[in-house]
N, C-alpha and C positions, 0 to 999 in steps of 0.2 A: 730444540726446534728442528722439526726437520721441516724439508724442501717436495713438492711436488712440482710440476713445470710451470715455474712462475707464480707458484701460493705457496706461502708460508705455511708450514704445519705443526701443528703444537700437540702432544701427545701428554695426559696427563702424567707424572712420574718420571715423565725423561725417557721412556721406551717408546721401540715401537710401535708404531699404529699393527692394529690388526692385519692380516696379509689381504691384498685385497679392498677393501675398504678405502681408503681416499679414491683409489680410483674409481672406484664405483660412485663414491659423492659426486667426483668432478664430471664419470660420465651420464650420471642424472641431469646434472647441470645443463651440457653440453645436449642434452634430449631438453629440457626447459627450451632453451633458450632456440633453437629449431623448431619448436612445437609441433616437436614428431610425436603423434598421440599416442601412437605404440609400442614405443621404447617404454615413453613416461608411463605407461600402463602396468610393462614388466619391471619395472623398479620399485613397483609397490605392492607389498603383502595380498595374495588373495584372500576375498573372502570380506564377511563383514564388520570385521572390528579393526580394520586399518582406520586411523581417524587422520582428518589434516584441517587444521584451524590458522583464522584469520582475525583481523578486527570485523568483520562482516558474521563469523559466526563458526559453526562447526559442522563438517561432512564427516559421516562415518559409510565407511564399505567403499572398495577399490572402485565399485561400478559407478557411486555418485560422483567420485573425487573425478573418475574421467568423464561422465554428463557434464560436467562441472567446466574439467579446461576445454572443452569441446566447444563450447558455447560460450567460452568469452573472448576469440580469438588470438590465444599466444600471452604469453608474459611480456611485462616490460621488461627491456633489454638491463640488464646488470654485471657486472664482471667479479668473481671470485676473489674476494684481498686476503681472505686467509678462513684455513678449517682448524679446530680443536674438536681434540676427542677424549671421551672418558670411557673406557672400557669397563664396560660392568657387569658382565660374565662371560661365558666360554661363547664365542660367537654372539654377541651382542655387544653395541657400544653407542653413548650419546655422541651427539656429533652437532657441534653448531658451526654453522659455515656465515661469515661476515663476506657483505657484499657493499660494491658501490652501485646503485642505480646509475642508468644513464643522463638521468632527468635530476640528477642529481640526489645528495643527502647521502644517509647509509641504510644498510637493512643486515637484519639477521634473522634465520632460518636455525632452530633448533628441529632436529630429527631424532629420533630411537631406528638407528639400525639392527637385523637380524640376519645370520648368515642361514639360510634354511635349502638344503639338499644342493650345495656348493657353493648357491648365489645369496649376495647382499640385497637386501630391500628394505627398503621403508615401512616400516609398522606404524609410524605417528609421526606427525609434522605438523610444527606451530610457528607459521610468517610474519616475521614485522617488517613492514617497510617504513618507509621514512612519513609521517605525519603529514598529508598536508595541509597548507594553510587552506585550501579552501578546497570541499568536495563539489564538483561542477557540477555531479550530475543530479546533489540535490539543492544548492543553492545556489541563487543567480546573485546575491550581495547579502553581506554577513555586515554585522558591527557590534562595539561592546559599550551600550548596543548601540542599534541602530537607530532606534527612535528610545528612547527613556518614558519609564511612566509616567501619567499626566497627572494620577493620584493615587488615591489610598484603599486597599479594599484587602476583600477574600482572595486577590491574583495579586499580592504585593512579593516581592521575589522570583514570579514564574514569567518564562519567557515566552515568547511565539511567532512561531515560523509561519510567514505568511502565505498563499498559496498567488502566485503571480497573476491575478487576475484583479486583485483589491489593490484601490489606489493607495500608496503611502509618501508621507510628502515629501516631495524632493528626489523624487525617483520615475520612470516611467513605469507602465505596466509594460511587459512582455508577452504576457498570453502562450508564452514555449516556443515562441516564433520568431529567429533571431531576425528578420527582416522585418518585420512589425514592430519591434520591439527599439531597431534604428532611428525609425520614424516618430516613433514615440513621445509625446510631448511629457515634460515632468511634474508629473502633478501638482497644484499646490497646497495640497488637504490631502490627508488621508479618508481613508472611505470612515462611515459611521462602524462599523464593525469592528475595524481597528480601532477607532476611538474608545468605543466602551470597552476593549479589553483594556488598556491605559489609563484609562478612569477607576477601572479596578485594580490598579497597581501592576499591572502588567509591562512588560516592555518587550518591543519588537527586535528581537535576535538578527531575524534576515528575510528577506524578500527568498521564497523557495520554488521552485521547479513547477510544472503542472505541463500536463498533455496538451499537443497542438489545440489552441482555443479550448482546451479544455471539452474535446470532442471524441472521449477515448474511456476506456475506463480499465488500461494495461498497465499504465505509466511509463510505457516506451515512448521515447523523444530521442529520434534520430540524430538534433544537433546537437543535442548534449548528454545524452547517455540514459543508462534506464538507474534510476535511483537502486541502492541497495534494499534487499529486504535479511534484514538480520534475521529475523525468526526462520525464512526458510532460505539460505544461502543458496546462491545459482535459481533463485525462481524471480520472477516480477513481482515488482512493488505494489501493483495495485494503484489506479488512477481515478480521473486526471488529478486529485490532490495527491500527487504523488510524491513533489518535495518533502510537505511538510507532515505526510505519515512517515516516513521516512526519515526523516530530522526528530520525529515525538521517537519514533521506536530505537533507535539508536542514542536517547537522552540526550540529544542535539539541540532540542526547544522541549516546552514542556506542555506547552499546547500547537495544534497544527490550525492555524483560520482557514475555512476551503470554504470550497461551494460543492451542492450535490444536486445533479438536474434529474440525471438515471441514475444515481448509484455511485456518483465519485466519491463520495465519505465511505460510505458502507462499504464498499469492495477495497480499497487497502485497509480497511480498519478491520477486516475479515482478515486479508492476506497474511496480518504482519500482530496479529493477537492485538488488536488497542479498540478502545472503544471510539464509539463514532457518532455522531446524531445528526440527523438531516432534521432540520427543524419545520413547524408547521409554515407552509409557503403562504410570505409577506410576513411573518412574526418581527425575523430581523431585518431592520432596515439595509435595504439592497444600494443605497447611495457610495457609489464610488465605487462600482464592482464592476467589473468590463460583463455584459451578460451573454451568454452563449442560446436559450432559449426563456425566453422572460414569463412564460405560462409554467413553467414547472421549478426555475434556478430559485432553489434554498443557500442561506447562509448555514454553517455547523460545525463542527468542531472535534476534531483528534486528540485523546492523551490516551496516558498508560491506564489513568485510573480514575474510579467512578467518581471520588471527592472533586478531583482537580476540572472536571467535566459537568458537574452538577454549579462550580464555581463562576466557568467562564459562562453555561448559559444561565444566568440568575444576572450575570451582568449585562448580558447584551437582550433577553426576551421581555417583554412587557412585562408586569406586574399584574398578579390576578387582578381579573377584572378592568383590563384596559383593553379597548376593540373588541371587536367582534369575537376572533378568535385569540384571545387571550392567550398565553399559553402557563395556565396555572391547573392546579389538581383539578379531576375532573367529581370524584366523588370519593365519598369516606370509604366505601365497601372494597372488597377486595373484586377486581375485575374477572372476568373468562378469559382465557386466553383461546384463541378459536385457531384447527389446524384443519388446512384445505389439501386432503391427498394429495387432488388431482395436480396443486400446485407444485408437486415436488416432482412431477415429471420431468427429463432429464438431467436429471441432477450427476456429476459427476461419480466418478465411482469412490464408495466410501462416503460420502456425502450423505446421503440419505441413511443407512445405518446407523450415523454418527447424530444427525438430528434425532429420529428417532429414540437412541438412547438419551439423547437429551429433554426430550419430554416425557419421556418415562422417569428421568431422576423429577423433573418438575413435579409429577405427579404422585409420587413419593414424599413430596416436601409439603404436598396439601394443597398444592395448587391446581384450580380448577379448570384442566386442560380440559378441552371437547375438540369433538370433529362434526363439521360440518358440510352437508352431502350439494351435490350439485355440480355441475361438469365448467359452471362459469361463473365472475365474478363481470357483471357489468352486461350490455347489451348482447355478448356474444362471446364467444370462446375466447382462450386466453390468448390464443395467436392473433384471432381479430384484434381485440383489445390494444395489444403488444405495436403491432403495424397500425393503429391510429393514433399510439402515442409515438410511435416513431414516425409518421406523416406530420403531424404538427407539429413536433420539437424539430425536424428537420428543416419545414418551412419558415422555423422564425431563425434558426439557425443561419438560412443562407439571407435573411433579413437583413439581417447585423451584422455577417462577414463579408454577403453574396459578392461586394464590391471591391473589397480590397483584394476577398481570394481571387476575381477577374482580371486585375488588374497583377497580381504577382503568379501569373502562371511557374506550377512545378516548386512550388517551394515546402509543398504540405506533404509529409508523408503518405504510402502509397493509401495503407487502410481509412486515415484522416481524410484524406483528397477523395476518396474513391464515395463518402458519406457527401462531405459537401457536394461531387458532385452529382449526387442522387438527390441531392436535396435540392438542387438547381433547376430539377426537373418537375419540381410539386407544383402542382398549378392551384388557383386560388378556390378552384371548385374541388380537390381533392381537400384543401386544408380544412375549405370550413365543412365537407363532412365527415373528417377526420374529429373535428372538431364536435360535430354536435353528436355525434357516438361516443366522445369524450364524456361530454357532461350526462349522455344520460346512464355512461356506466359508474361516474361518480355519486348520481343518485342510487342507484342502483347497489353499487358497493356502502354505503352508509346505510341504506336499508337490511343489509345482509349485519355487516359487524355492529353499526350500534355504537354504544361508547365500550366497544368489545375490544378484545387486542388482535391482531393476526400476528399468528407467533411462525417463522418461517426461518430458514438457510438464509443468510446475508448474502451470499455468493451460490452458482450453482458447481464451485468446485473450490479446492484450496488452489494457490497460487503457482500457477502452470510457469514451466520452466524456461529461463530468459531465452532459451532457443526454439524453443514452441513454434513449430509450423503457421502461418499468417491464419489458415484456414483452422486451422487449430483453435488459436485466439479467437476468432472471430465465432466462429462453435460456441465456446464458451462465454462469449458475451452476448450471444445471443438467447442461450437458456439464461442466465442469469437478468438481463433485462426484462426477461417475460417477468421476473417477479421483482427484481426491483421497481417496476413501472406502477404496480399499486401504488402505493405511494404518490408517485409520481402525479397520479390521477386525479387521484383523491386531495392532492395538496395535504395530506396529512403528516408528522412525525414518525419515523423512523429511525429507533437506535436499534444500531449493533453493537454487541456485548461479547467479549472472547469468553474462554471457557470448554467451546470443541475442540478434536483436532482429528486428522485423518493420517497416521502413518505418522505424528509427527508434527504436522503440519498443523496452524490452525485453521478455525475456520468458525466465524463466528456467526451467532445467534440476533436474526433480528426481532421486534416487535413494533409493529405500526400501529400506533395509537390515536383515541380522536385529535380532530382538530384542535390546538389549544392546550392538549396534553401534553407538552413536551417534559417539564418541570415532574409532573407527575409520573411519567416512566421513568425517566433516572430516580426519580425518590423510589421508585418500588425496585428497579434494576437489582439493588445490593442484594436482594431476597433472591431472585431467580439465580442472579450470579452463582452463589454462593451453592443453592440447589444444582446447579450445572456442574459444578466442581465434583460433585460427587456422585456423578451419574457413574456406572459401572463399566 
């Protein structure tokens, strides 16, 4: 055992360390724990096969690893209790360095050193820190479980993270708003959505995270942090159901409950590879769901995979042939799938290439892709369109907040605050001809597709990275609304299906189906899926 200044050093064989080497461990450290970026930069191998892994996921190339600490402001504090090292060739040796966090626990850090033109660095690093009991930034309460199933089905062993806007009994709702959420009375019921997953054998894991009011579609939450995204480490999870994509994609719950008004399913079920369904609006009963705009908020649902998703909607959608819009098969034949150019205007970079190859594998596989010409979808261009569905989802918006936000000035994040208070500004003659541009672009868009499909980008980019400039984000949620909002409009079914990816990243494939079709897109899903997998 030998001695550095105050750590233990342990040398495999009883020799010693490499010359050089502990010190260079300790003055890594000593750059961690400063969060001097530029030290920590020259301590690691140039180039792109340095790799450094977490329980969050894996960075390869010195450049993400520094995007990476840049952007999540500093390590936690921990102290040095001792290095070993196993030398395993001329200038190279593993190195695993045990730590005490300050926050308590232990951790350990294995590395691969190389000594390359005098200097020591890092080529590879894999961090464990100490477990903890409860991740904040995707759950607001956990339990084993928290509510038990009520009965017996196709969801009997699968669990479900709830997204903080559905009532569950015995708990408030939060809405991501810790002063809201104070106030909060405890429910005595859970909402009907919760219920039928429990009836199917489900049980509720934990009440999980969601964007202020669920007014967001980044998954950034200032008082409690932005949920991890495992698939693409250091990028955003993707909102406002952003707990419980986050809890589905980390095998944390095995289904995620949200709500989707523009796009909350679909954009982290994009971000983070999981499929996603916005269901046809009023299929699932909305009882017991805090609402953010009540013309468009869908109930729907997060997992990893298409069974477990085909499972939990059969338990909560009507049965063919109940209501209006039922939500059962719509016909025996095999559908169109229809693709609108003009829809794929701004689409992020790599994005559209990537779709593209994905209807070309579609098309490959016999499926009957078309394109359909026309510069709009609805009474007017897609921008028009876009700003009357954001004129009314705003206005009912400040409906059902307008009072409490008035009353709690400064509690709302800037981009959240900055929507409510635009919306604070709609007057009753912009909503309702917001409004009636609405319905005659919804006639209008059902004249166009039909009981056709609109095959389209879930997202207009993959999952921008957790330090992404405000104006940045906002960019992108604004191309990407212009096409999440069919849907929207139309009250119709939208899933998204992983299967792209951009550099890495994913980024998944939607389809908006008629009204009442929801059941019948995940039944056809497994074909296109599977065709996507083998696009080139």
């Amino acid at each position: 055992m030998a001695e550095a200044p105050g750590v233990p050093v342990h040398v495999a064989g009883g020799g010693a360390a490499p010359e050089g080497l502990v010190e260079a461990v300790l003055g890594y450290e000593a750059a961690l724990m400063a969060d001097d970026l530029d030290a920590l930069r020259e301590w690691f191998e140039p180039g792109d096969e340095m790799v450094r892994a977490d329980a969050s996921g894996l960075l390869v190339g010195r450049d993400a690893i520094t995007r990476f600490r840049g952007r999540r402001g500093g390590a936690a504090g921990r102290r040095v209790t001792g290095v070993r090292v196993l030398p395993v060739a001329e200038g190279a040796a593993h190195v695993v360095v045990e730590n005490a966090p300050a926050a308590g626990g232990r951790g350990v850090v294995s590395q691969l050193w190389r000594r390359r033109d005098g200097r020591w660095r890092v080529a590879a690093a894999h961090v464990t820190a100490p477990a903890p009991a409860l991740d904040r930034r995707i759950w607001r309460v956990v339990g084993d479980p928290l509510l038990p199933a009520s009965g017996s089905g196709a969801l009997d062993g699968r669990t479900v993270a709830v997204k903080d806007v559905f009532a569950v009994a015995g708990h408030p709702i939060g809405a991501g708003v810790p002063e809201y959420l104070a106030a909060a009375p405890v429910e005595s019921r859970s909402a009907a959505a919760v219920e039928a997953l429990r009836v199917a054998g489900a049980s509720v894991r934990g009440i999980a995270r969601t964007d202020q009011f669920a007014y967001s579609i980044a998954g950034r939450n200032p008082a409690y942090g932005t949920p991890p995204n495992p698939a693409v480490p250091g990028a955003i999870s993707g909102g406002s159901t952003s707990g419980p994509a986050a809890a589905v994609a980390l095998g944390q719950a095995d289904v995620g409950l949200g709500t989707d008004t523009a796009g909350s399913i679909r954009v982290p079920a994009s971000y983070q590879g999981l499929w996603g369904l916005r269901t046809t609006h009023g299929a699932v009963d909305r009882d017991g769901v805090l609402p953010l705009a009540p013309r468009f908020d869908t109930v729907g649902w997060l997992t990893r995979d298409r069974a477990t998703l085909e499972a939990a909607a059969r338990a909560s959608l009507p049965r063919p042939g109940q209501g209006a819009d039922a939500a059962g098969p719509t016909d025996a034949g095999a559908p169109v799938l229809l693709v609108a150019p003009w829809l794929l205007e701004g689409l992020g970079p790599g994005v559209r290439a990537a779709f593209e190859a994905g209807v070309a594998a579609l098309r490959r596989s016999g499926c009957d892709v078309r394109e359909f010409n026309g510069r709009a979808l609805g009474s007017g261009p897609l921008d028009d369109l876009f700003a009357a569905f954001r004129t009314a989802q705003a206005a009912e918006a400040w409906r059902v907040h307008g009072a409490w936000i008035a009353a709690h000035p400064g509690v709302l994040a800037d981009d959240v605050g900055a929507r409510f208070a635009w919306a604070s500004g709609v007057t009753a003659e912009q909503e309702a001809a917001a409004i009636e541009e609405l319905d005659a672009a919804r006639g209008d868009i059902d004249a166009v597709l039909g009981d056709g499909l609109l095959l389209l980008p879930s997202a207009a980019s993959v999952a921008p990275a957790l330090g992404a400039e405000g104006a940045d984000i906002e960019a992108v949620r604004a191309a990407t609304l212009r096409m999440t909002a069919v849907a929207g409009v139309t009250g119709r079914p939208a899933l998204s299906m992983p299967g792209l990816a951009v550099d890495g990243a994913p980024l998944g494939t939607c389809v908006v189906g008629p009204r009442g079709g929801d059941l019948d897109l995940i039944a056809r899903a497994g074909a296109w899926q599977e065709a996507l997998a083998q696009r080139d």
